[in-house]
C-alpha positions as CSV (number, residue, x, y, z in Angstrom):
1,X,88.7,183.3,160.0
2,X,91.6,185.5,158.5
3,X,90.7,188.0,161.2
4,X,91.4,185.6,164.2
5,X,94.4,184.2,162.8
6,X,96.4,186.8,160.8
7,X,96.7,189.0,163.4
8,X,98.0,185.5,165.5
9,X,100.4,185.1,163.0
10,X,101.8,188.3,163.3
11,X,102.1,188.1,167.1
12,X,104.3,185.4,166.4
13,X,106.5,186.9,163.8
14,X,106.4,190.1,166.0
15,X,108.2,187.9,168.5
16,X,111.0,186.1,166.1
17,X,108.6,182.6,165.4
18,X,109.8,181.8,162.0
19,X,106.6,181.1,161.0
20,X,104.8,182.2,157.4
21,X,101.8,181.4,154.5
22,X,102.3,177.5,154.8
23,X,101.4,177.6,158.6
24,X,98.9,179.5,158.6
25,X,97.1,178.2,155.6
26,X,97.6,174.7,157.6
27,X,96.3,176.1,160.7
28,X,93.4,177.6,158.9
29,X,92.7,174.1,157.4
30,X,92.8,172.5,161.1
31,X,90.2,174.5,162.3
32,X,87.8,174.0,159.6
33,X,88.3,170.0,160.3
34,X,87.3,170.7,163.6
35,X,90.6,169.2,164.6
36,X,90.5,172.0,167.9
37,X,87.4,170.1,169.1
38,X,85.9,173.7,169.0
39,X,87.8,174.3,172.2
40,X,90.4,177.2,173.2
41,X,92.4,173.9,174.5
42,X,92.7,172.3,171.0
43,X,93.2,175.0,169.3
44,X,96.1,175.8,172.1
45,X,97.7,172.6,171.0
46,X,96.7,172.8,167.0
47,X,98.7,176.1,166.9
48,X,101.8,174.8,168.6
49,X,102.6,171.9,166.8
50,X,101.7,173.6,163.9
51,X,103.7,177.2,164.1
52,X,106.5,175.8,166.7
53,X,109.5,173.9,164.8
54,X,111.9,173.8,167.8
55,X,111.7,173.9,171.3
56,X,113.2,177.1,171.9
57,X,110.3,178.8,170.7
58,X,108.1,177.4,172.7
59,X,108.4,180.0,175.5
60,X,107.8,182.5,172.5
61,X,104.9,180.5,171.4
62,X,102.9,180.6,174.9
63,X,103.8,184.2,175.5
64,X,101.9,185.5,171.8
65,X,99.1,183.0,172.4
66,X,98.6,184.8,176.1
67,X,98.9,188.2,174.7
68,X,97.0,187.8,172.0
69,X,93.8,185.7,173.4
70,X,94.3,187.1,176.9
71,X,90.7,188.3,178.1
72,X,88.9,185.9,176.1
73,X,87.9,183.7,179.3
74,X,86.0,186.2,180.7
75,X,84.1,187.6,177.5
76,X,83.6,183.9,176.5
77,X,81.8,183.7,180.0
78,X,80.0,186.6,179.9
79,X,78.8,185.0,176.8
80,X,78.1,181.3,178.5
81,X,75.7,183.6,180.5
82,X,73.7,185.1,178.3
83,X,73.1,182.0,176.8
84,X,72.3,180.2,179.5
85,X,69.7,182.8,180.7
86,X,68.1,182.1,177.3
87,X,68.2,178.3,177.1
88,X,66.9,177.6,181.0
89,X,63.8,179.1,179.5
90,X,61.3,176.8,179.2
91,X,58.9,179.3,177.2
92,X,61.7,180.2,174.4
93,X,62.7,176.5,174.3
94,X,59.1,175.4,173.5
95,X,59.2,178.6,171.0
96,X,62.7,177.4,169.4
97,X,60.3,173.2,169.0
98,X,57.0,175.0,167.4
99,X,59.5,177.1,164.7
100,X,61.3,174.0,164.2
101,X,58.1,171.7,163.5
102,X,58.0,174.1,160.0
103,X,61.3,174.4,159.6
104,X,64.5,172.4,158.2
105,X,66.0,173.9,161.8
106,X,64.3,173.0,164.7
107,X,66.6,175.4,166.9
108,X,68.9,178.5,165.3
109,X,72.5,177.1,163.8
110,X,74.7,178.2,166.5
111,X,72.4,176.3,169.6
112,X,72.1,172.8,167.0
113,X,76.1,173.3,166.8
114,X,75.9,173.2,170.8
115,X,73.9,170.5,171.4
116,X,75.7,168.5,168.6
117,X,78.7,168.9,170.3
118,X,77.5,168.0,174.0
119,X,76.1,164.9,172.4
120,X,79.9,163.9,170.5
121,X,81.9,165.5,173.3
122,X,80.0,165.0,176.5
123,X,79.7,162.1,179.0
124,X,76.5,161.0,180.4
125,X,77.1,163.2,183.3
126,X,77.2,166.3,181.0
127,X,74.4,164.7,179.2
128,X,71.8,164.5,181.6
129,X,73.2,168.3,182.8
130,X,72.1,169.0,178.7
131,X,68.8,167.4,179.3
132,X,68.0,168.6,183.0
133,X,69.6,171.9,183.9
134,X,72.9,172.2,185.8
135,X,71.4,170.9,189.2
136,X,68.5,168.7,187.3
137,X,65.7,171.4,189.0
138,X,64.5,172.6,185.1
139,X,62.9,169.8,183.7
140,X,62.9,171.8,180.3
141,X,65.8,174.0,181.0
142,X,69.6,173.4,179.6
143,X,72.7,173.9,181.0
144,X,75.4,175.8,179.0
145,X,78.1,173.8,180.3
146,X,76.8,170.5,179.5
147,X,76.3,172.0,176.1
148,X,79.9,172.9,175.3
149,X,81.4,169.2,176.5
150,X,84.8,168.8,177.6
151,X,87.4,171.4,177.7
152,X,85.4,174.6,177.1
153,X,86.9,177.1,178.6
154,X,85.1,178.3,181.7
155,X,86.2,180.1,184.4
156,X,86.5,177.5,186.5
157,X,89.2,175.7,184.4
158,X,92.1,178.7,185.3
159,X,95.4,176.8,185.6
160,X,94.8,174.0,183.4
161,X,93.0,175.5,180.0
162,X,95.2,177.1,177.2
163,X,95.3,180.7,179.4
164,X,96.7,179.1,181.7
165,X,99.1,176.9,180.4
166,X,100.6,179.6,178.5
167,X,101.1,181.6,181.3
168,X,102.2,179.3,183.4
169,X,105.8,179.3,180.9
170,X,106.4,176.1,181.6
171,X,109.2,176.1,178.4
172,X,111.0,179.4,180.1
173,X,114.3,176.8,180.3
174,X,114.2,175.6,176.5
175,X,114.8,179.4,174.9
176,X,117.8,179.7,173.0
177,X,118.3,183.3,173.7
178,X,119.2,182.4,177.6
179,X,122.5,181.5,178.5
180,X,124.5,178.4,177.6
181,X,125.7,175.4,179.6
182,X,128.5,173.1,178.0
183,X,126.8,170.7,176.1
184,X,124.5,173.6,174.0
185,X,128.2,175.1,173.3
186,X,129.3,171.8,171.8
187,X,126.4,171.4,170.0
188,X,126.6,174.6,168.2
189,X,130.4,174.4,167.7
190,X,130.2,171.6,166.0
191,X,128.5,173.2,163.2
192,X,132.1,174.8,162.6
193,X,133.7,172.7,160.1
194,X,135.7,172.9,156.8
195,X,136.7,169.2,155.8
196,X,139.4,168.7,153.8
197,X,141.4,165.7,153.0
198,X,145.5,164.8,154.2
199,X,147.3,162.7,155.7
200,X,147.9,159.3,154.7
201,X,145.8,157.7,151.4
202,X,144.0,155.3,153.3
203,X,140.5,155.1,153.1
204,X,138.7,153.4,150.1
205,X,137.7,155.6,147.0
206,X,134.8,153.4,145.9
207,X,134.0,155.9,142.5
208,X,137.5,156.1,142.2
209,X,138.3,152.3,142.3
210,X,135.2,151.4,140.2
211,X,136.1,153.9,137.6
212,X,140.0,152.4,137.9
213,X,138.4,148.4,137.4
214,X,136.4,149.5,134.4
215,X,139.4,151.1,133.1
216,X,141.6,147.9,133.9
217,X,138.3,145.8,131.6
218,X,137.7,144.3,134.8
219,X,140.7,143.7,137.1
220,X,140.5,144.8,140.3
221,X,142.6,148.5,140.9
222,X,142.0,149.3,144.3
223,X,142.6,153.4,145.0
224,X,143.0,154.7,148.2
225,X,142.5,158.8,149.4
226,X,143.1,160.4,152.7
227,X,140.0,160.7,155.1
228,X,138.7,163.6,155.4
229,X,139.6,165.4,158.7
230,X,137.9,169.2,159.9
231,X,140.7,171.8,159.1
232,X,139.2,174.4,161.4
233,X,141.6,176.5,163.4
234,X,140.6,179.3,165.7
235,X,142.1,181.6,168.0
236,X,139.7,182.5,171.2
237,X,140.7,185.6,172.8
238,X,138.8,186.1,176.2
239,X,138.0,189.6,177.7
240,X,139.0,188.4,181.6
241,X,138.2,190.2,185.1
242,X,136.8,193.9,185.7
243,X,133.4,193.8,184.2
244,X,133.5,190.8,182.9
245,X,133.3,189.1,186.4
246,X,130.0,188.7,186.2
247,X,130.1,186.3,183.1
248,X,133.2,184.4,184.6
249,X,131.3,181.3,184.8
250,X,130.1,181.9,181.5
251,X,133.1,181.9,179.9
252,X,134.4,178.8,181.9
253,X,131.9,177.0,180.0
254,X,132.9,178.5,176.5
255,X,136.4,177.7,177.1
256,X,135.4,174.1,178.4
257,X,133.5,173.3,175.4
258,X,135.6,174.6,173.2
259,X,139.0,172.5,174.4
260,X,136.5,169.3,173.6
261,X,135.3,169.9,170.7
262,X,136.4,167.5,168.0
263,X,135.6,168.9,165.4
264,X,138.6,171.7,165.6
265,X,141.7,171.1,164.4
266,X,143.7,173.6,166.4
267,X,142.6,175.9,169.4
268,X,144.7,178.5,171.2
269,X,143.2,180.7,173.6
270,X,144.8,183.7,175.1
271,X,142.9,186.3,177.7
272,X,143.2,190.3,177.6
273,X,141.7,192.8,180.2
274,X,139.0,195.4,178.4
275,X,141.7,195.7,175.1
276,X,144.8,194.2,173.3
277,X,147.5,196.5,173.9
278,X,149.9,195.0,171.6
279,X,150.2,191.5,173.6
280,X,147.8,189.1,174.9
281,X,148.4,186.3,177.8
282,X,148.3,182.6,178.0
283,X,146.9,182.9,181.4
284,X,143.6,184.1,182.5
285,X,145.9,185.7,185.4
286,X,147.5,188.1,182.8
287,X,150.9,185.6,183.0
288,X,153.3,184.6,180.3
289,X,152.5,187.6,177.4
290,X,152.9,186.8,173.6
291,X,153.4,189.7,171.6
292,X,151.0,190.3,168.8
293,X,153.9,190.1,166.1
294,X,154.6,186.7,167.9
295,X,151.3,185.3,167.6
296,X,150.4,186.2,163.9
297,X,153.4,184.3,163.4
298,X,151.7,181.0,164.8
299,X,148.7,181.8,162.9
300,X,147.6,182.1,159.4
301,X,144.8,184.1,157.9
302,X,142.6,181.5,157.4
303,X,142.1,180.9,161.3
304,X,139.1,181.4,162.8
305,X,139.4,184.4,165.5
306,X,136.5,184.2,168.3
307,X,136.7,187.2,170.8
308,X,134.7,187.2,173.7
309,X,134.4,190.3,176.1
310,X,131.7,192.9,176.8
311,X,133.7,195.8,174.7
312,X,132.8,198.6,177.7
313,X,135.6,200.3,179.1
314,X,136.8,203.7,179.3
315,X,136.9,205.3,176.3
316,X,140.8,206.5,177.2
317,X,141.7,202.9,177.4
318,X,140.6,202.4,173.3
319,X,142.3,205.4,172.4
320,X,145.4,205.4,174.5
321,X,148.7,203.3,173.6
322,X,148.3,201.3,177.2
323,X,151.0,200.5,179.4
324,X,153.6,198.9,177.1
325,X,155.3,199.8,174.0
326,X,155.4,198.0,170.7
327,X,157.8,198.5,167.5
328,X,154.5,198.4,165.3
329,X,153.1,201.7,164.0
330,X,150.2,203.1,162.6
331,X,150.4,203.8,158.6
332,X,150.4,207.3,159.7
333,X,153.7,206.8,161.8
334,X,152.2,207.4,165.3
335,X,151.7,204.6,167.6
336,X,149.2,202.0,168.0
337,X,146.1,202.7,169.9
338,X,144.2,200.2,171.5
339,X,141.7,200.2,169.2
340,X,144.4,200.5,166.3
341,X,145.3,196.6,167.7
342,X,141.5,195.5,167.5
343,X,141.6,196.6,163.9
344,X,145.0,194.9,163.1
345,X,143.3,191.4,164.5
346,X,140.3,191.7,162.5
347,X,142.3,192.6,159.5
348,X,144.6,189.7,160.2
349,X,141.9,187.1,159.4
350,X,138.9,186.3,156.6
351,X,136.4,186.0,159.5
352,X,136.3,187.3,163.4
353,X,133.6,187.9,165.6
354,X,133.0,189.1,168.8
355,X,131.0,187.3,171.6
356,X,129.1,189.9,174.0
357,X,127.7,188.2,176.9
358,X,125.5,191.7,177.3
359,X,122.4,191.6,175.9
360,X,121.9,193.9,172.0
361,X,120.3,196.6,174.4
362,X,123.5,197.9,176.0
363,X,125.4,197.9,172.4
364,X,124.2,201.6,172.0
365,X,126.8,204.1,172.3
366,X,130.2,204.0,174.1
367,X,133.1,201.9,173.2
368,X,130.8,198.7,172.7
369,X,129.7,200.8,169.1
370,X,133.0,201.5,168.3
371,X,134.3,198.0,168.4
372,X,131.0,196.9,166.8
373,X,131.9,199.0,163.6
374,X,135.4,196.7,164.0
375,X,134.0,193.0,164.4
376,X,130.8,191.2,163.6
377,X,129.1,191.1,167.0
378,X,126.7,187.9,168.3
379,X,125.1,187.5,171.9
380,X,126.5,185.1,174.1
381,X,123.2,183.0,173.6
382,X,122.5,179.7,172.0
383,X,121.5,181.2,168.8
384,X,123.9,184.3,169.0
385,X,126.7,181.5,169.4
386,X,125.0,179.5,165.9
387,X,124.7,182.9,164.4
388,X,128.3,183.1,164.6
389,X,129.1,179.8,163.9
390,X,127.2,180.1,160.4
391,X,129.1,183.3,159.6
392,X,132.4,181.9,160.4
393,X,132.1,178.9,158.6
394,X,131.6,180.4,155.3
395,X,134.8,180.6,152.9
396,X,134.5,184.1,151.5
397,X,135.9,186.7,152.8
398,X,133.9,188.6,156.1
399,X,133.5,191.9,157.3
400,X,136.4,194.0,157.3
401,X,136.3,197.1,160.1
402,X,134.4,200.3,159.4
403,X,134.8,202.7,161.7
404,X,132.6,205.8,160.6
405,X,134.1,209.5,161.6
406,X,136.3,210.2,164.7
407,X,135.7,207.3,167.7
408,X,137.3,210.1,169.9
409,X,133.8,212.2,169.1
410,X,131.6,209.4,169.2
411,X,133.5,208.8,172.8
């Protein structure tokens, strides 16, 4: 058994199914119950509820079931046939009775497994198929198919047995590495909390004010504390227009989701075009600048900074001052560089990451490497957006920028 289902189990892990030991020692355990029905179609089902813990592997699920067990239809019914030509033989039949009379197996193991399942599985229309041959014309002959009972997978089944159903994809929709709509945003924001308590004292200690009325032998001290409120703050900067038009939409929804969400105590966004040159805009139309100075004077270090952008551009625009001047220099004396800004925001903060609506494949090379040496980088997908939710919600401090040797060779 360990040879069909290890290699199942690393199909699955081969396609990011968190799935280990446990499942597959409770898989193994369901097929030797018989609770597959001996079928391709329970054991379809057995594996999914068993290795699937959320639905947006089940897209991941059905496309290493098909890759691994693809084929298996048509060897299973070249098998059928070679049975079939054996048991519609009324000469080995009467062969398999006469051993049987002197045996404690009237037939061999695997054709009593058969018939014992045709008798539990079957209805009578399969039965009298069992007893008379698949169009009743051998009176001594059997029928493979009424053998197997229900749901054995014959060719004639395409569409709705397990090969099918897993190619069919019905759960395409339900993947988390697709891209987001509002509500999947909210959900996953919420995980991006840090409760603490102010305000006024008035919600009911209940330890407190039992410890205080044992304290008091037995009058009543009532104490009161502030509720507890989420003190997350975060600063969304938003890569807008040029080639990030394609994701405009995209975006709308991150910025929609992200102005509802309750759980944040402050939001401000500001937008950028390919790199902060010193000043970002309250406008996705590039209107109403803030200088950088400025803004680190709204903000504190403990904020939250979100960037969202595709980090491609020309590589003169990360290594050039851009079109305005700033009083800030580099430690060196010299000017700052686009990329010298990127570095002063992600030093600004404990934790930053960057948002890249581009899938990991195009993070090779270029200026999207560069700035992926400066911030923590997560897809734009449901679980590249919980990825980063995770990171940003822990308290120590994150990753601070490491840019190895010259960007303007790497360029």
């Amino acid at each position: 058994m360990s040879n069909l289902l290890v290699p199942f189990l690393y199909e699955l892990r081969g396609r990011n199914l968190r799935v280990g030991t446990l499942e597959i020692i409770e898989l193994a355990r369901g097929v030797c119950l018989g609770l597959h029905g001996h079928t391709l179609d329970g054991f379809y089902y057995l594996a999914r509820a068993l290795m699937v813990h959320r639905d947006g592997d089940l897209d991941r699920f059905d496309q290493a079931f098909l890759h691994h067990f693809r084929g298996i239809e048509a060897r299973t019914a070249d098998l059928f046939g070679e049975v079939e030509a054996v048991l519609s033989d009324p000469a080995l039949l009467r062969r398999f009775e006469r051993e049987g009379a002197h045996t404690d197996e009237p037939a061999p193991e695997w054709l009593r497994e058969m018939l014992d399942r045709a008798r539990e599985g079957g209805d009578s229309g399969e039965a009298d198929d069992a007893r008379n041959g698949s169009q009743g014309a051998a009176p001594e002959g059997r029928d493979v198919r009424g053998l197997l009972g229900k749901g054995a997978p014959t060719p004639s089944h395409k569409g709705s047995n397990a090969i099918g159903m897993a190619d069919a994809r019905r759960y395409r929709r339900y993947r988390s590495d697709l891209v987001l709509d509002v509500r999947q945003i909210e959900v996953a924001l919420r995980r991006l909390r840090a409760l603490s308590r102010d305000g006024r004292p008035d919600e009911l200690d209940v330890d407190a004010t039992v410890d205080a009325t044992a304290r008091a032998f037995g009058d009543l001290e009532l104490v009161l504390r502030p509720q507890r409120k989420s003190n997350v703050r975060v600063l969304l900067l938003m890569d807008v227009g040029g080639s990030m038009e394609p994701f405009a939409q995209l975006c709308s929804r991150l910025f929609s989701a992200a102005k509802r969400a309750s759980n944040l105590r402050e939001l401000r966004t500001y937008y950028f075009h390919n790199i902060v040159y010193g000043r970002v805009f309250s406008s996705d139309g590039l209107m109403s600048p803030i200088e950088i100075p400025e803004l680190f004077d709204l903000v504190h270090q403990r904020w939250k900074l979100v960037v969202v952008g595709d980090a491609s551009m020309a590589p003169g625009e990360m290594l050039s001052i851009g079109p305005w001047g700033s009083t800030w220099r580099r430690p060196d004396g010299g000017p700052m560089r686009g990329l010298d800004w990127l570095v002063t925001l992600a030093e600004r903060f404990d934790r930053s990451v960057w948002l890249n609506p581009d899938p990991p494949s195009y993070w090779v090379g270029g200026t999207v490497e560069i700035i992926g040496q400066v911030f923590q980088m997560y897809t734009l997908t449901i679980d590249g957006l919980t990825e980063a939710v995770t990171y940003l919600s822990k308290d120590t401090m994150g990753k601070r920028p490491n840019i190895i040797g010259n960007p303007r060779n790497a360029l």
